[in-house]
MIVOMI-547900 format. One record per residue (C-alpha): residue number from 0; residue in three letters; x, y, z. Coordinates in nm, 3 decimals, padded with zeros to 5 digits. Layout:
BEGIN
PT     k     r      east     north        up
PT   NUM   ALA         X         Y         Z
...
This chain:
BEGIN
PT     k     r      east     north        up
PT     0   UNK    16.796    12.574   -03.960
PT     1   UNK    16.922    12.595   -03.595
PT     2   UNK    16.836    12.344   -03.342
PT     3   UNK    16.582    12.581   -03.176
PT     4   UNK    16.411    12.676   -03.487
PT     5   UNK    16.372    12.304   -03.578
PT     6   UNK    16.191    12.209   -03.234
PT     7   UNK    15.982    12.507   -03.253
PT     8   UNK    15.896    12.368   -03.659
PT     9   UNK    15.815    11.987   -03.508
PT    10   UNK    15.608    12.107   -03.214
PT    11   UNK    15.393    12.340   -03.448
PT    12   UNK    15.330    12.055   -03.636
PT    13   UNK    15.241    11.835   -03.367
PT    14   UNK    15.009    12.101   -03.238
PT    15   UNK    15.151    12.255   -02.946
PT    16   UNK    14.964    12.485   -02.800
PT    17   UNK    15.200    12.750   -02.547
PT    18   UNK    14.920    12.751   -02.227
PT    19   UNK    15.020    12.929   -01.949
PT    20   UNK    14.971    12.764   -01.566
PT    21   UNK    14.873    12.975   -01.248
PT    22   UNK    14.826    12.876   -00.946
PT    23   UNK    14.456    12.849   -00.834
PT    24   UNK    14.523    12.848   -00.429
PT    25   UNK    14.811    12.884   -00.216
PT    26   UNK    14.797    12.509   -00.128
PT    27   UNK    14.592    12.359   -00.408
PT    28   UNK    14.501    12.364   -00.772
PT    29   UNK    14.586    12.555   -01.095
PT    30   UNK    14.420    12.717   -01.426
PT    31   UNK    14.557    12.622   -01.732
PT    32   UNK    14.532    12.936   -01.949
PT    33   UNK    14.527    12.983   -02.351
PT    34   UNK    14.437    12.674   -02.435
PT    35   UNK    14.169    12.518   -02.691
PT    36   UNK    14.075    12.179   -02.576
PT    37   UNK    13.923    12.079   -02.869
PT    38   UNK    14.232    12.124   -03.090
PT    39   UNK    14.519    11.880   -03.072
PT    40   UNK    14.786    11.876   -02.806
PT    41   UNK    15.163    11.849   -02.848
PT    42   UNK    15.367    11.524   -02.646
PT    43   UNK    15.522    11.841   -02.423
PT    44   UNK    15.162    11.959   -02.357
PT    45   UNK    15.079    11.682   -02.222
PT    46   UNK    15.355    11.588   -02.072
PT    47   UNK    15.320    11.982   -01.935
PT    48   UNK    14.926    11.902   -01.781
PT    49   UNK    15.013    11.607   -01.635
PT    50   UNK    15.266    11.727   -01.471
PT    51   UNK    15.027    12.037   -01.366
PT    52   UNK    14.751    11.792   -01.233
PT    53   UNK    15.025    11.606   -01.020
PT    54   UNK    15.206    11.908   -00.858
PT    55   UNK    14.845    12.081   -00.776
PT    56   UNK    14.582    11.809   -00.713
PT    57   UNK    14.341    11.977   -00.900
PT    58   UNK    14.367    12.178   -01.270
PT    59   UNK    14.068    12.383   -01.419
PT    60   UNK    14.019    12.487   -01.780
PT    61   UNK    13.758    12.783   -01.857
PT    62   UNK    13.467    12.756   -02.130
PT    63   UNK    13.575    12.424   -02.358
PT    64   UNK    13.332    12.339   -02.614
PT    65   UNK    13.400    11.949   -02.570
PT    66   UNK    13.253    11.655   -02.801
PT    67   UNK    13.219    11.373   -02.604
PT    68   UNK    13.477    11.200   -02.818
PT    69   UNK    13.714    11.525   -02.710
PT    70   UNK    13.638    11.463   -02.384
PT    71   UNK    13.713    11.115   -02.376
PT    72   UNK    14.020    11.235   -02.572
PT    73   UNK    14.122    11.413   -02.286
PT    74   UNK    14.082    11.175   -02.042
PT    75   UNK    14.330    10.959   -02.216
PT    76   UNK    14.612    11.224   -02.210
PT    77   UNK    14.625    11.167   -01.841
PT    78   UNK    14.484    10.771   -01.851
PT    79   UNK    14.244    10.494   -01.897
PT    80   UNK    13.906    10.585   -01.937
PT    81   UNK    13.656    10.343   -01.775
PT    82   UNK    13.300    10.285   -01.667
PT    83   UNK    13.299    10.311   -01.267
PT    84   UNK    13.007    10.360   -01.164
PT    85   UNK    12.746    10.110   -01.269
PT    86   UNK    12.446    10.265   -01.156
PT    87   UNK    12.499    10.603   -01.303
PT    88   UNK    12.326    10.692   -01.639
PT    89   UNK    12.593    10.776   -01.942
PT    90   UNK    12.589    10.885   -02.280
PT    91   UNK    12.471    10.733   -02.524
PT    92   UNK    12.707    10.593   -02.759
PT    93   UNK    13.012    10.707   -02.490
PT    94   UNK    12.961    10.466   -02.203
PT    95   UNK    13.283    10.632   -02.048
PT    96   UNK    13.108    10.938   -02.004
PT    97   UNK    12.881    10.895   -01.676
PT    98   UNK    12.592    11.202   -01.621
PT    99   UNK    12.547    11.364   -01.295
PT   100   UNK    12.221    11.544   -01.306
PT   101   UNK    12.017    11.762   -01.066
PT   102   UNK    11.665    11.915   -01.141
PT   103   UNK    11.314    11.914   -01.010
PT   104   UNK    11.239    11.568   -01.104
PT   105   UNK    11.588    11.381   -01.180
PT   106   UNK    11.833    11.315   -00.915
PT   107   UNK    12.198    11.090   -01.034
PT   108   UNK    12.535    11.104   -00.838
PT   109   UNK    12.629    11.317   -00.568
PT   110   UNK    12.707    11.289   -00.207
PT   111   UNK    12.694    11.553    00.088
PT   112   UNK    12.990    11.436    00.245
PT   113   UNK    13.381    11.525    00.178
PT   114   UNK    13.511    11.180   -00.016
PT   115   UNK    13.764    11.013   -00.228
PT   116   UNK    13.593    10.855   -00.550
PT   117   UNK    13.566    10.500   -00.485
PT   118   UNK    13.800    10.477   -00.163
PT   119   UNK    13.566    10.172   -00.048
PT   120   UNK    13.765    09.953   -00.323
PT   121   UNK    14.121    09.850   -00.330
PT   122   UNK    14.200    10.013   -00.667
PT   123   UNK    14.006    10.331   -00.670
PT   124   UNK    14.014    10.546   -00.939
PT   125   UNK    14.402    10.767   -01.033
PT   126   UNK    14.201    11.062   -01.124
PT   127   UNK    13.894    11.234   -01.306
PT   128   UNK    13.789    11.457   -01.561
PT   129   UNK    13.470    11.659   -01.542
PT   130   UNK    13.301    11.889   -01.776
PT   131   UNK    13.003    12.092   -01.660
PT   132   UNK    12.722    12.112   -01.928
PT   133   UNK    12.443    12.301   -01.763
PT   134   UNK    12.521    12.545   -01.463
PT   135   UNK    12.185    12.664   -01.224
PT   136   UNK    12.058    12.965   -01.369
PT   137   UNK    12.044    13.108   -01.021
PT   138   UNK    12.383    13.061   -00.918
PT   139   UNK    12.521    12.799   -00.684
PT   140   UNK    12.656    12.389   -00.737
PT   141   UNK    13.048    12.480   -00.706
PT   142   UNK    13.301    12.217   -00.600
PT   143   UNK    13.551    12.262   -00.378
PT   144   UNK    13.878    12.019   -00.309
PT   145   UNK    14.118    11.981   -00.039
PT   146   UNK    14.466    11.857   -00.023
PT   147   UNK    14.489    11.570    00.125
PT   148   UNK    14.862    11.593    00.137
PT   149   UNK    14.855    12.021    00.306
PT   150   UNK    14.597    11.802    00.555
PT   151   UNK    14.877    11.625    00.663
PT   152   UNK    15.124    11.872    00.654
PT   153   UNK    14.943    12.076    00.961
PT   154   UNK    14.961    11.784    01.142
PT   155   UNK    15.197    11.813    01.499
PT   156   UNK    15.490    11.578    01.426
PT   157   UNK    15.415    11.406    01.699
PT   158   UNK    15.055    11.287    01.600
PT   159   UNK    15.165    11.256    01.216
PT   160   UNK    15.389    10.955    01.341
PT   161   UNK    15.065    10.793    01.529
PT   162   UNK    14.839    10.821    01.261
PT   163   UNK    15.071    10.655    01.025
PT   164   UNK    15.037    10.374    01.224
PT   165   UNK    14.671    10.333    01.237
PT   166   UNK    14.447    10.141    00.981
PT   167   UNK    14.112    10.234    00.884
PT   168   UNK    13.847    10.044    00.747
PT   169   UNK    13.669    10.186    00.413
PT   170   UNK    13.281    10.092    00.341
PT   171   UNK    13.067    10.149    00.081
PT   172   UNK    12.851    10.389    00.259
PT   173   UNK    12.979    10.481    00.629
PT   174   UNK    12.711    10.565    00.880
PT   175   UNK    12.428    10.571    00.610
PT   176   UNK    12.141    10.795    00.706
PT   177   UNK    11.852    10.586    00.460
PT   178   UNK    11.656    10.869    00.309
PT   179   UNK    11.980    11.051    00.224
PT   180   UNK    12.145    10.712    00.061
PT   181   UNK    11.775    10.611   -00.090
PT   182   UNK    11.781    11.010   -00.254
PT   183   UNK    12.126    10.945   -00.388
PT   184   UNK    12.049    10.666   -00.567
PT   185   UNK    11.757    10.769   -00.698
PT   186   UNK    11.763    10.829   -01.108
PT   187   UNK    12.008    10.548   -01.141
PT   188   UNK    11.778    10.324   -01.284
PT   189   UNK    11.674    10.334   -01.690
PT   190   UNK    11.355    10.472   -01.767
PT   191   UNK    11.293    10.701   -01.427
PT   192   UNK    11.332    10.748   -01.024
PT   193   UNK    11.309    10.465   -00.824
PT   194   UNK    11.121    10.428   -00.450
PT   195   UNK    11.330    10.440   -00.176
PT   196   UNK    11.339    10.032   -00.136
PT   197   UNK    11.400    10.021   -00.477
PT   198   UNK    11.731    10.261   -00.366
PT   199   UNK    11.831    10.053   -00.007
PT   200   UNK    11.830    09.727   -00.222
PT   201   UNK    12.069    09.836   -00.442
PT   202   UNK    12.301    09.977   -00.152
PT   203   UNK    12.252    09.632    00.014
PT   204   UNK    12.375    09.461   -00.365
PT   205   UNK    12.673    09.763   -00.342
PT   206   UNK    12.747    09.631    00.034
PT   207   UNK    12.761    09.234   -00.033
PT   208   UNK    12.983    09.309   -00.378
PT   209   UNK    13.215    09.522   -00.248
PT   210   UNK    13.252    09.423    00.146
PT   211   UNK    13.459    09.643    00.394
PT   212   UNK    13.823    09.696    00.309
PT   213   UNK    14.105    09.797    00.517
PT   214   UNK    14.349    10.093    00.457
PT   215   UNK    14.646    10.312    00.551
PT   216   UNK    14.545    10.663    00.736
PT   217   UNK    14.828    10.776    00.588
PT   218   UNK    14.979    10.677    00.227
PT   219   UNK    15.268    10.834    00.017
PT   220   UNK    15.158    10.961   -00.302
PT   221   UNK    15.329    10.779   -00.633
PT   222   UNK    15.460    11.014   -00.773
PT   223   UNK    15.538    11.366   -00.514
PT   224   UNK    15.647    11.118   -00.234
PT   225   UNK    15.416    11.316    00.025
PT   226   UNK    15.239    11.184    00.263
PT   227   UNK    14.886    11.247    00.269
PT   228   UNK    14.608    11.146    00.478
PT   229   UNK    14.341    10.879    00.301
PT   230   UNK    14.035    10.894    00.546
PT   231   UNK    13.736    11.069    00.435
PT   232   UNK    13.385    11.103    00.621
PT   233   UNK    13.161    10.946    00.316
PT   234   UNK    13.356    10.581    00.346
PT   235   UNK    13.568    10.563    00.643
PT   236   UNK    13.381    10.392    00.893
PT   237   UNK    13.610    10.363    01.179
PT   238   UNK    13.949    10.308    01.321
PT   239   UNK    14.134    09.970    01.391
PT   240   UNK    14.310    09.881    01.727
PT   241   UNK    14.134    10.231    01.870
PT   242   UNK    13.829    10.210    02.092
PT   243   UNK    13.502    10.348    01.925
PT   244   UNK    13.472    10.651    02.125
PT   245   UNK    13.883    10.722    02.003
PT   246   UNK    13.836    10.643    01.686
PT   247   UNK    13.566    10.883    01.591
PT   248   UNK    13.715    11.155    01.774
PT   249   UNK    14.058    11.072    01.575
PT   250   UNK    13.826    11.089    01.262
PT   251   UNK    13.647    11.413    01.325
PT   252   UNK    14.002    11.571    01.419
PT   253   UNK    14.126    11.489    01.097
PT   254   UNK    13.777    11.565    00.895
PT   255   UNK    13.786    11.873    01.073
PT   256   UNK    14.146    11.913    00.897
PT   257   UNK    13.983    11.867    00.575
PT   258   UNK    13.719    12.125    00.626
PT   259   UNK    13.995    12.421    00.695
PT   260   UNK    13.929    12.696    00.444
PT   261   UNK    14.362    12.682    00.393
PT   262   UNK    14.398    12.350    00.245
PT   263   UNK    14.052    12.398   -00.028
PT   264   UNK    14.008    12.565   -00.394
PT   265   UNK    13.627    12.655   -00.393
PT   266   UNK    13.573    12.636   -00.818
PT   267   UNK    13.243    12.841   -00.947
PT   268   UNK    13.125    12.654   -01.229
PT   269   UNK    13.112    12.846   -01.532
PT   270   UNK    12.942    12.633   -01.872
PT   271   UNK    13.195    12.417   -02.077
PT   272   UNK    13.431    12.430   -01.744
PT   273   UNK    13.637    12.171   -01.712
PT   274   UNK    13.785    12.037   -01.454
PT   275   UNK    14.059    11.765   -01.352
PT   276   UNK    14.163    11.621   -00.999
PT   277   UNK    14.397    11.364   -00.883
PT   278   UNK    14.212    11.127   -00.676
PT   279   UNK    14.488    11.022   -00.489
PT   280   UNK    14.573    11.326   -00.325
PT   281   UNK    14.226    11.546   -00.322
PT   282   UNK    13.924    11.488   -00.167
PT   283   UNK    13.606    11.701   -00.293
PT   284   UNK    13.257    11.772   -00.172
PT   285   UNK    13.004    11.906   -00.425
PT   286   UNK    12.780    12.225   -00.275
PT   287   UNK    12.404    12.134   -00.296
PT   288   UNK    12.265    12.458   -00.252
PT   289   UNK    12.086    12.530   -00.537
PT   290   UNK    11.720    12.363   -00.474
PT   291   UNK    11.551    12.192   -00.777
PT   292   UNK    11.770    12.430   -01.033
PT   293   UNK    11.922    12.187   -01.314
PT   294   UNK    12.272    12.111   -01.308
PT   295   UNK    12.438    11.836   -01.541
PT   296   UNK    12.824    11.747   -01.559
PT   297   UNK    12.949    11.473   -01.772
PT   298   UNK    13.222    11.256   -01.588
PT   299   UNK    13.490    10.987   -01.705
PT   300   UNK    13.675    10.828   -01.437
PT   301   UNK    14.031    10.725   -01.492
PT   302   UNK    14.174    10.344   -01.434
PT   303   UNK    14.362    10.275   -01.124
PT   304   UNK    14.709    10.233   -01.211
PT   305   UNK    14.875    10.036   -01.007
PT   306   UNK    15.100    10.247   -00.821
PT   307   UNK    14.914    10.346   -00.568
């Protein structure tokens, strides 16, 4: 048997499945094509996605019938799976697997602001794997992303060199409007909503654990070596060495950055989508416009890894 003929024989075996990737956007994201989550995956197929999720920020699989164990599976292809969020409900059995659910009477996870997934800690999460259970009937809930790294690539020269050598200080919550921070909480809790002092008190518990943390405006991703900018509306609160007035206006230049149509990959949920970002080099908003409709996605957050 040739040499050929015997790789092709060992990756059969191992279960390689030949997916195709295409590009999603110009500037962001991909769709991995012809593949069957829920069957096994070769060492070069995985190899293959994580090399997809790094070189696009964001990859997207259409219609996979997931177990929880297969998605937890699949979370370990590209990491550690762990329990961030405390305050989030999960599966039972699968604490890994954290719920985010919308409908007329049950509110958990969620923010109206662009973000990066735990950017108020010093080792926030490498990446994170979603899969979309229950879509609004009516249409509506998609997420988009934006590169944080084509941000900083339409930054002037001249300006990229200040910003790299500003610090910003992260916060749990940055310039919390109550009702909206007492709505997102809401749900957390076992057995039912909770008031809105019920909410604020466990944002104040959030604030005294996890107190403000400085960081880089601009970082160099890991693994690409691009620079990126690391700022995002929901946790940055403001600008070192900067006067107040500056530093917001520095801040909404950039956020306005963010916000350019260019740099984002708007993804309509379709059930059993899955999708996978890089949390080091995307930030994502999720689109609330869908009233009291139900939505439900099923999250596992990936360990920080060190190397960022």
């Amino acid at each position: 048997m040739s040499a050929a003929l015997e790789k092709n024989a060992a990756q059969a075996e191992q279960g390689h499945q030949d997916f195709a990737i295409r590009p999603y956007k110009p500037l962001i994201g991909a769709v991995i094509e012809n593949i069957d989550l829920t069957k096994p995956l070769s060492d070069q197929n995985r190899q293959d996605l994580n090399h997809a999720l790094v070189r696009h920020g964001v990859i997207f699989f259409r219609k996979q019938a997931l177990s929880f164990t297969q998605h937890v599976e699949l979370a370990r292809v590209f990491g550690n799976p762990i329990r961030k969020n405390i305050y989030l409900p999960s599966v039972e059995g699968f604490p890994e697997i954290e719920v985010i659910a919308h409908d007329e009477n049950t509110k958990s996870g969620g923010t109206d602001n662009w973000h990066v997934d735990v950017s108020w800690q010093r080792q926030p999460p490498k990446a994170t794997v979603l899969h979309i259970k229950q879509v609004p009937p009516g249409g509506g809930g998609d997420t988009i992303w934006a590169s944080s790294t084509a941000v900083y690539d339409l930054l002037d020269p001249d300006l990229a060199r200040y910003f790299e050598k500003l610090t910003a200080v992260n916060t749990f919550f940055a310039a919390p409007k109550k009702a909206a921070l007492a709505d997102l909480l809401s749900g957390y809790a076992a057995g039912g909503q909770e008031t809105e002092e019920e909410g604020l008190a466990r944002i104040k518990e959030a604030a005294i654990r996890f107190p403000p943390i400085e960081v880089p405006v601009v970082k160099t991703h890991p693994e690409t070596g691009r620079k990126l900018v690391f700022v995002n509306e929901a946790h940055t609160s403001h600008l070192l060495g900067v006067s107040k007035t500056a530093s917001q206006s520095l801040l909404n230049y950039l956020y306005d950055l963010i916000k350019t149509p260019e740099v984002q990959a708007r993804f309509e949920w379709q059930e059993g989508d899955v999708a996978i970002w890089d949390n080091r080099q995307v930030q994502h908003y999720a689109a609330r416009d869908y009233g009291k409709a139900p939505r439900r996605i099923h999250r596992v957050t990936l360990e920080y890894d060190g190397a960022f």
